[in-house]
C-alpha positions as CSV (number, residue, x, y, z in Angstrom):
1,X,12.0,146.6,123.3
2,X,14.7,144.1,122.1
3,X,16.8,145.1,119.6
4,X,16.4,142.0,117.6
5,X,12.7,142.8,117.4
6,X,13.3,146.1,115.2
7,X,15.9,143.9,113.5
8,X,12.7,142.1,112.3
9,X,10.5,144.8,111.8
10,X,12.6,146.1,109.5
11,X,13.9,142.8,107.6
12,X,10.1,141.7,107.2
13,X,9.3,145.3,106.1
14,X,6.7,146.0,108.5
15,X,7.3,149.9,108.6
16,X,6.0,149.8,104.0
17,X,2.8,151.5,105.0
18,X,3.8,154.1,106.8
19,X,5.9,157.0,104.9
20,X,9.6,157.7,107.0
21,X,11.8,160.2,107.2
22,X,15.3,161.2,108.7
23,X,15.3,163.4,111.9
24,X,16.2,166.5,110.2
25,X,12.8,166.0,108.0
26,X,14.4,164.5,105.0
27,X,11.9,162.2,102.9
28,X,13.3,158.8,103.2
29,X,12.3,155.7,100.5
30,X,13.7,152.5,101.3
31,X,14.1,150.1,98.3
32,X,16.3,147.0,99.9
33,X,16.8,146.9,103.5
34,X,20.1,144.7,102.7
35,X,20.9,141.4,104.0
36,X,20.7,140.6,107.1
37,X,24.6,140.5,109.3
38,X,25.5,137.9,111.5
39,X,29.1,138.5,111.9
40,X,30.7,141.7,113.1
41,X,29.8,144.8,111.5
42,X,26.9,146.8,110.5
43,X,23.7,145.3,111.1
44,X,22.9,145.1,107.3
45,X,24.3,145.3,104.4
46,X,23.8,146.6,100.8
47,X,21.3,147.8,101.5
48,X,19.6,150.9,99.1
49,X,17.9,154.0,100.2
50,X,16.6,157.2,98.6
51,X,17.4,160.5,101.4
52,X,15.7,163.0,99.2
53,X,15.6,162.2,96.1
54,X,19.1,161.0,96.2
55,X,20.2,157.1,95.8
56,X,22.4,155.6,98.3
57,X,24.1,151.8,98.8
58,X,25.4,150.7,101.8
59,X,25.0,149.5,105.6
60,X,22.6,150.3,108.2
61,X,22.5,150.0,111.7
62,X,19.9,149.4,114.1
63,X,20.0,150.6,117.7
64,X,16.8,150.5,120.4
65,X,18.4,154.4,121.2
66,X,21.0,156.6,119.1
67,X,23.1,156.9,121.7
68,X,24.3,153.7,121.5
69,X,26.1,154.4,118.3
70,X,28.5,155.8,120.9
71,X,28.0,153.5,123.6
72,X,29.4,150.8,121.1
73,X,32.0,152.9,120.2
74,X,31.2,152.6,116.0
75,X,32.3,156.5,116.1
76,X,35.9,155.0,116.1
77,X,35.7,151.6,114.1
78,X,36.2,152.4,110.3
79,X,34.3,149.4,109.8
80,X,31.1,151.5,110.6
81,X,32.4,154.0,108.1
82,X,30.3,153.0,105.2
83,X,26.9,152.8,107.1
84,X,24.4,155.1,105.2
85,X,21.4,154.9,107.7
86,X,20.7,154.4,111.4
87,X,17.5,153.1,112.4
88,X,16.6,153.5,115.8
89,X,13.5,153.8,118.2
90,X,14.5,156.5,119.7
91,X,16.4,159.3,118.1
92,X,18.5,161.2,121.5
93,X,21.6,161.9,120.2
94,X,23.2,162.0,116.8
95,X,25.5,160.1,114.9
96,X,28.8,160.8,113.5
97,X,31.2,158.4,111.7
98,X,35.1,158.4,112.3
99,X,34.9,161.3,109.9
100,X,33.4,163.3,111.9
101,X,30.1,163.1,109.3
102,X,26.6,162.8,110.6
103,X,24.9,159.4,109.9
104,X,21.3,160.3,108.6
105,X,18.9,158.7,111.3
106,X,15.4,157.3,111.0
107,X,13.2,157.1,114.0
108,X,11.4,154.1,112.4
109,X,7.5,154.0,112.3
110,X,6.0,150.7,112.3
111,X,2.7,148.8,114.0
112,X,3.1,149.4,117.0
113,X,1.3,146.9,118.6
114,X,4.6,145.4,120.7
115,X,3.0,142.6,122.5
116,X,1.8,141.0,119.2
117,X,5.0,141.9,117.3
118,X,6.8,139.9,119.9
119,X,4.5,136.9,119.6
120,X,5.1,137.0,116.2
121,X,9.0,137.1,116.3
122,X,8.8,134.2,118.6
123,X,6.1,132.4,116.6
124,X,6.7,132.9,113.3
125,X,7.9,129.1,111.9
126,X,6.3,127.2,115.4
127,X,3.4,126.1,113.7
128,X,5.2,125.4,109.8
129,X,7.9,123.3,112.1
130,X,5.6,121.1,114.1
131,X,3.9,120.1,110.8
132,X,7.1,119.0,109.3
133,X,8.2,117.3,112.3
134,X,4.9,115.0,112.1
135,X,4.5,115.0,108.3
136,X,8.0,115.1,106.9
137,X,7.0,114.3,103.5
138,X,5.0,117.6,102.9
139,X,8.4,118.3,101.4
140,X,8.0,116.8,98.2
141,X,10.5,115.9,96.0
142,X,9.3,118.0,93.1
143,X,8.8,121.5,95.6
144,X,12.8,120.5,96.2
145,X,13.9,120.4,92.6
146,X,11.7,123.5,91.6
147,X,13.7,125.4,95.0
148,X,17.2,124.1,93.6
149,X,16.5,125.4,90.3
150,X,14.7,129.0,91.3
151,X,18.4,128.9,93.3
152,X,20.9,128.8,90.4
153,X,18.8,130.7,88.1
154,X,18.9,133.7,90.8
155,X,22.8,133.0,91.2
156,X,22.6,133.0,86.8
157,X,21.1,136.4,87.4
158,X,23.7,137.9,89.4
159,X,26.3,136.0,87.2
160,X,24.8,137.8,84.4
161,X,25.0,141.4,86.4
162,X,28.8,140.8,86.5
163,X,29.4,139.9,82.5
164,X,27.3,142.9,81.9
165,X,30.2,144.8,83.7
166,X,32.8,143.0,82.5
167,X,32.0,143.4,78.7
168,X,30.7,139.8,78.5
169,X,34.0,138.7,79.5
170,X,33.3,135.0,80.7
171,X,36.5,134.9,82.5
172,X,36.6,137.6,84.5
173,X,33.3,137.2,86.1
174,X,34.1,133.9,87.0
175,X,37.5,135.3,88.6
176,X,35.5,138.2,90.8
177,X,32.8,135.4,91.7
178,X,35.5,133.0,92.9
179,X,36.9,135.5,94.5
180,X,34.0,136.6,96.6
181,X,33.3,133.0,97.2
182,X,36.6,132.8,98.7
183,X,36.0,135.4,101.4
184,X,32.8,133.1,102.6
185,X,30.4,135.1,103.7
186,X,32.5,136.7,106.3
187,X,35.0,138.5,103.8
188,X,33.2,137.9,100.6
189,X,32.4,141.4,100.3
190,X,36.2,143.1,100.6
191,X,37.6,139.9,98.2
192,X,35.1,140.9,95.8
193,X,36.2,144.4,95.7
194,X,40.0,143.5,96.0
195,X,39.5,140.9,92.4
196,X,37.6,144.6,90.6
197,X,41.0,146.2,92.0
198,X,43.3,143.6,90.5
199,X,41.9,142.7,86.9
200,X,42.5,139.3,85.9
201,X,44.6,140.5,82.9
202,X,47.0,142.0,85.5
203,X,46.9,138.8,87.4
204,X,47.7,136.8,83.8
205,X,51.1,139.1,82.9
206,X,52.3,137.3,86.1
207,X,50.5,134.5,86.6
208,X,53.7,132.1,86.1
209,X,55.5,134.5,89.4
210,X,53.8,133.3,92.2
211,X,55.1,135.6,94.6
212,X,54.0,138.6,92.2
213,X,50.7,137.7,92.3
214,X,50.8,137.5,96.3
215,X,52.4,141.2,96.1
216,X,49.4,142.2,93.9
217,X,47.1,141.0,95.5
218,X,47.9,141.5,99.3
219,X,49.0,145.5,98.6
220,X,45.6,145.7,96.7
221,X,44.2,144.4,99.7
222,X,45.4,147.0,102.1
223,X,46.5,144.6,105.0
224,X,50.3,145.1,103.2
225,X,51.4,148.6,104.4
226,X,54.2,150.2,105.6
227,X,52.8,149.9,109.3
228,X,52.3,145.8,108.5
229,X,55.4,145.2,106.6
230,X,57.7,144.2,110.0
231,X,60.0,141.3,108.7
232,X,61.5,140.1,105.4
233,X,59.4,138.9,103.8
234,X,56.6,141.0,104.1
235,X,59.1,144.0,103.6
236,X,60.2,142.3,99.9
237,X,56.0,141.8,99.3
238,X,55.7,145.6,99.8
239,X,58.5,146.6,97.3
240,X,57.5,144.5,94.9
241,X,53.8,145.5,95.5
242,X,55.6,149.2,94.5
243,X,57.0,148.0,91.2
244,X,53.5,146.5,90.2
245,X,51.1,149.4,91.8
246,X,53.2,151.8,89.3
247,X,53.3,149.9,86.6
248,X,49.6,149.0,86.5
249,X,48.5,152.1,88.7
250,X,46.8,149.9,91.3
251,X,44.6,151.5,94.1
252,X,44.5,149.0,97.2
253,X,41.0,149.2,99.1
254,X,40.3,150.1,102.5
255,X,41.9,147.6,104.9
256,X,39.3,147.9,107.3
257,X,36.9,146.4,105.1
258,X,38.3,142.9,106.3
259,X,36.6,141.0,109.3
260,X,38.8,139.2,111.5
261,X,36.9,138.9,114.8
262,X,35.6,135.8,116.3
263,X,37.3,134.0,113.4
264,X,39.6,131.1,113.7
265,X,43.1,131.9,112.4
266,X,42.9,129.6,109.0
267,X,40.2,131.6,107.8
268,X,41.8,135.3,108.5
269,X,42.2,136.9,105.0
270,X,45.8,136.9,104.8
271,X,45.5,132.8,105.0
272,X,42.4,133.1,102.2
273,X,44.7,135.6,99.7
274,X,47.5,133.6,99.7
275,X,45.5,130.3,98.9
276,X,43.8,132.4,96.6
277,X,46.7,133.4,94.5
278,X,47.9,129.7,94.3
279,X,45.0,129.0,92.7
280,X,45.4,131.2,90.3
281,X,48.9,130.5,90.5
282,X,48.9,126.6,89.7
283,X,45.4,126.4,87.5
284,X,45.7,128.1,84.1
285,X,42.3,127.9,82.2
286,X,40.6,127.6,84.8
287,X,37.3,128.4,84.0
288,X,37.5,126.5,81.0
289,X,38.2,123.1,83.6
290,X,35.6,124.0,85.6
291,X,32.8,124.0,83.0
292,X,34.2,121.0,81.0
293,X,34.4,118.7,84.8
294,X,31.4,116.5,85.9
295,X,33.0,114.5,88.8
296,X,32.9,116.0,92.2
297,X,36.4,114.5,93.2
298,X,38.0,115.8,90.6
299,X,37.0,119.8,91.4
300,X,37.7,118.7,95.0
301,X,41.3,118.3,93.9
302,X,41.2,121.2,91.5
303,X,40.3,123.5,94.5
304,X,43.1,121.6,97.4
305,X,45.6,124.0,97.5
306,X,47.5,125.5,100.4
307,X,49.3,128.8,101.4
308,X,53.0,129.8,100.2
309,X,55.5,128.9,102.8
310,X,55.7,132.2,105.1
311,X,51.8,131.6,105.5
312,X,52.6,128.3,107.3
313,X,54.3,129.7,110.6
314,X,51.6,133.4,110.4
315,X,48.5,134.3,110.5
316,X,49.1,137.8,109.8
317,X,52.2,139.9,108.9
318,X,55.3,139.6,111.6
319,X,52.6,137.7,114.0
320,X,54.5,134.5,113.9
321,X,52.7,130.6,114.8
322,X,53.2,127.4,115.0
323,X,54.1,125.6,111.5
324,X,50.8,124.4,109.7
325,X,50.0,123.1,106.4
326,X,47.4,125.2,105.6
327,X,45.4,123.9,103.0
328,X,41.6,124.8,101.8
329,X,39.8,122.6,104.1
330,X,37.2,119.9,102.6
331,X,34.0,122.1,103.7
332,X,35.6,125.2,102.6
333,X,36.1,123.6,99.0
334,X,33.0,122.1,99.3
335,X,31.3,125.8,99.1
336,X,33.4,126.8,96.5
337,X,32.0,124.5,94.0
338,X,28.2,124.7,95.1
339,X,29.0,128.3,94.9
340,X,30.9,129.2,91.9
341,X,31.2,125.6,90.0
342,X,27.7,124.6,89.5
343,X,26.4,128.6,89.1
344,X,28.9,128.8,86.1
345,X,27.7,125.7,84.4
346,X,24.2,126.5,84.6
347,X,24.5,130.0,83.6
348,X,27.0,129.2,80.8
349,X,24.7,126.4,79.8
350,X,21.6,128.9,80.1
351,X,23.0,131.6,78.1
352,X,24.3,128.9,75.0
353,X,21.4,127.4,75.3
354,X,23.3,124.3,75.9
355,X,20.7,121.6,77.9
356,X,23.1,119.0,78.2
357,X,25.5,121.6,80.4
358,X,22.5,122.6,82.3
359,X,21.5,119.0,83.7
360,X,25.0,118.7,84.3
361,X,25.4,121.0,87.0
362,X,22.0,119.8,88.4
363,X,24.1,116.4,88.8
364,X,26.6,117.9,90.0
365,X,25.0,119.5,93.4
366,X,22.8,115.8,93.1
367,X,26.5,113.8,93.6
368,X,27.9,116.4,96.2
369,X,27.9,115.7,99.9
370,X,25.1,118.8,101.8
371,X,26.5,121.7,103.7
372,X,26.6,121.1,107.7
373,X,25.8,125.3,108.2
374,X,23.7,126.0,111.0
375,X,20.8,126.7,108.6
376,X,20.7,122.9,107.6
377,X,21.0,121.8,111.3
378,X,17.9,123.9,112.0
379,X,15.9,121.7,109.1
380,X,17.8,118.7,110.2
381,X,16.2,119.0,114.0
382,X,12.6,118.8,112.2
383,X,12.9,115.4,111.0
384,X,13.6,116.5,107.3
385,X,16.5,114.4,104.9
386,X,19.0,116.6,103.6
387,X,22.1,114.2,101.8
388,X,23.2,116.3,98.9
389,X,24.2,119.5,98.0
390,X,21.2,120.2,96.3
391,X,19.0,119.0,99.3
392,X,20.6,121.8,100.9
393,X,20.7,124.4,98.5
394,X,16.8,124.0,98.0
395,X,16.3,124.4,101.4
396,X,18.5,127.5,101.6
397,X,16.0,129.0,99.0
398,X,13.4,127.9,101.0
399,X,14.2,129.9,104.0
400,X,15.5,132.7,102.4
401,X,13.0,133.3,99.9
402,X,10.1,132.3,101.2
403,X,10.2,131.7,105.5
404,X,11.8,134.8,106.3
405,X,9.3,137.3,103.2
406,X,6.8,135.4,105.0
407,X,5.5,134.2,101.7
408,X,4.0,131.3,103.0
409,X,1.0,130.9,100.5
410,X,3.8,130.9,97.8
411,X,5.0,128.2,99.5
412,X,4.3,124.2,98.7
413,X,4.7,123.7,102.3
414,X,3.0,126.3,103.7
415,X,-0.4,125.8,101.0
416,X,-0.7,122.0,102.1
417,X,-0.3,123.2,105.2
418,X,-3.2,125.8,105.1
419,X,-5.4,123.6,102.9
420,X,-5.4,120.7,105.8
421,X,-6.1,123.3,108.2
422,X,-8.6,124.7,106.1
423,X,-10.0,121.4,105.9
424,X,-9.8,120.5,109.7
425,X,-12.0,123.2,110.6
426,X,-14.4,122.8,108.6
C-alpha cells in the first residue's frame, strides 16, 4: 500500500464508521484530522484527538509500518516533538519522541477494499476535470462570487477567534494575523506563536528603536542563542535581547519550530523577522491604513520593505552571502494583502455593520492581480479563467472545501454536472 493512500483515507475520513483505538487499547475519537503538510514536518497538522477521554492538539504522522518512525530518523528531529498520534497500517514497533516519550499509535481501520480505494485516489476529480475542460462555463460567475465570499467570511471567523483572545483588541489580532501571514504557509505557524510571545504593546514601547524590535523579536524566536550569536552583531542582538527579555519577562519559543529545508534563502525566517520588524518599524497605525486604503498600489507600497543592513550579506547568523537587497518580493506582498488586507476589511466591516467597507474589500481582491500557486496552475490546465485575486481565492475555496470533503452535490459544479448525466442516461 502507498503511503499516500492512508494519507487519503484519513484526510477524506474514510475510517468515521468504524470505532479506533491506540495499540495499548486506549479509546481514540478523532475530531479534526488537521490540515494536510506539504513541506517538511509532520504529515498533519492541528490536528484534535480525544485518547481517553482526554483532548489533545497537535501533529500526526502517517507511516505504511511504525518502524519507519525510526527508519526516518523523527526519534531525533525536535520538529517531530509535538506529534500527538501515529497512524500506521501496521503497528511493529513503537514510537518514541526525542524525549524519550511514547507516541500513542493507531493501527487505523478503514474499508478495506484496496483495489477500489486506489481507483478512487487516482480518480477522484477525472471525471469533474474533463467536464470543465469541454464546458468551461459550468463555472458561473455567481458559484464564483458566492465561493469568494463563503472565503472571507471563514477567514472573519478565525479573525473573530483571535479578538475573542485578545479582549476585542482590533490591533493586536491584526498584528498576530500579519504575523502568521508573514511566515507563508511554511513558517506561519512558529510566526504566529513568536507575535503571542511578543505583544504588540511590547513591540510599541520600542517601536521608534528598530534594532530593539529585531532583538525582541529574533530572541523570542529562538534562532538568537548563545550557540547562534558568532559575530558582532548578532552578539550586540543577544545582549540587548537580555535587557528586554528581563524587563518584559519574555519566553522565546522553541527554535525548532522553524522550517528551513528545501527553502530558497530569501524566505528563511531570519530574512522574514527582520522584514517583519521594519514593518512594524516604519508603519505606525498600521491597521488603521490598511482599513482606510482601496487602491491595490498603494498597499503594494505599504507592504515593500526590505531587511536591516546585516540581513543583506546573511541568511542566517555568522553564515555570511553575497550582498542582496532583500526586499518583500511582489508575490510575497501580494499574499499579504489577499491574506490579511482584505480579511480585515471584511471582518471589520462585518462586525460594524459597515456595507460600504464590506464591498470594498470585495473590490479590492476584484482589482488585484491572481496568485500563480500551484493550486491555480492545476485549474488553469482545465481551460478555466482565473485574472484576479478573487478568481483565485474562490477557487481556493472550491478545492478546499468542497473537492477534497468530496462534497460534490454541494457543489454548483458538481450538481450541473450530475443533473446532465442524470439526464443523458435517461
Amino acid at each position: 500500500m502507498p503511503e499516500r493512500l492512508l494519507h487519503y483515507i484519513w484526510l477524506q475520513r474514510l475510517w468515521e464508521t468504524m470505532p479506533q483505538h491506540t495499540t495499548d487499547g486506549k479509546a481514540l475519537e478523532i475530531i479534526d484530522p488537521g490540515e494536510h503538510n506539504m513541506d517538511a514536518g509532520p504529515d498533519f497538522l492541528g490536528a484534535k484527538i480525544r485518547i481517553d477521554g482526554m483532548l489533545w492538539v497537535g501533529n500526526v504522522e502517517i507511516h505504511v509500518y511504525a518502524s519507519d518512525w525510526k527508519r526516518h530518523q523523527h526519534d531525533t528531529d525536535p520538529a517531530y516533538d509535538s506529534v500527538i498520534l501515529h497512524i500506521v497500517k501496521q503497528a511493529d514497533k513503537p514510537a518514541f519522541n526525542t524525549r524519550g516519550e511514547e507516541i500513542p499509535t493507531c493501527k487505523l481501520k478503514y474499508p478495506h477494499d484496496q483495489v477500489k480505494l486506489e481507483q478512487i485516489l487516482i480518480d477522484r476529480l477525472a471525471a469533474c476535470s474533463d467536464y470543465l475542460r469541454e464546458q468551461p462555463k459550468l463555472v458561473r460567475q455567481q458559484w464564483r462570487e458566492f465561493l469568494l465570499k463563503e472565503r472571507l467570511q471563514k477567514k472573519a471567523e478565525v479573525i473573530q477567534q483571535l479578538l475573542n483572545l485578545s479582549h476585542n483588541d482590533w490591533e493586536e489580532a491584526f498584528y498576530i494575523t500579519l504575523a502568521h501571514n508573514f511566515g507563508f504557509h511554511t513558517n506561519g505557524v512558529p510566526f504566529e506563536q513568536l507575535a503571542k510571545q511578543t505583544p504588540l504593546p511590547y513591540i510599541k514601547k520600542h517601536r521608534d528603536n528598530l534594532f530593539q524590535i529585531e532583538a525582541m523579536l529574533f530572541g523570542n524566536s529562538g534562532l538568537l542563542n548563545p550557540a547562534t550569536a558568532n559575530d558582532q552583531y548578532s552578539k550586540s542582538l543577544l545582549n540587548e535581547y537580555a535587557f528586554l527579555q528581563k524587563k518584559f519577562d519574555l519566553q522565546p519559543i522553541e527554535a525548532s519550530l522553524w522550517k528551513l529545508l528545501r527553502m530558497r534563502p530569501q524566505n528563511f525566517p531570519h530574512i522574514r523577522i527582520s522584514q517583519f520588524a521594519r514593518l512594524l518599524n516604519s508603519s505606525d497605525m498600521l491597521l488603521s491604513k490598511v482599513l482606510n486604503e482601496s487602491e491595490y498600489d498603494q498597499l503594494d507600497q505599504l507592504f515593500l520593505v526590505e531587511t536591516t543592513d546585516y540581513w543583506q550579506t546573511h541568511y542566517r547568523f555568522g553564515a555570511e552571502s553575497p550582498k542582496t537587497l532583500k526586499k518583500m518580493g511582489k508575490d510575497a506582498r501580494l499574499t499579504l494583502i489577499i491574506n490579511t488586507v482584505a480579511p480585515y476589511q471584511y471582518a471589520y466591516a462585518e462586525s460594524t455593520g459597515n456595507k460600504q467597507l464590506m464591498q470594498k474589500a470585495i473590490r479590492l481582491l476584484h482589482n488585484m492581480p491572481a496568485e500563480n500557486n500551484h493550486l491555480i496552475k492545476q485549474w488553469k490546465t482545465l481551460g478555466l479563467q482565473i485574472k484576479t485575486a478573487a478568481d483565485s481565492q474562490a477557487f481556493i475555496q472550491l478545492h478546499q472545501n468542497y473537492c477534497t470533503r468530496n462534497r460534490c452535490m454541494n457543489c454548483d459544479i458538481g450538481y450541473q454536472i450530475f443533473t446532465v448525466k442524470n439526464e443523458n442516461d435517461e
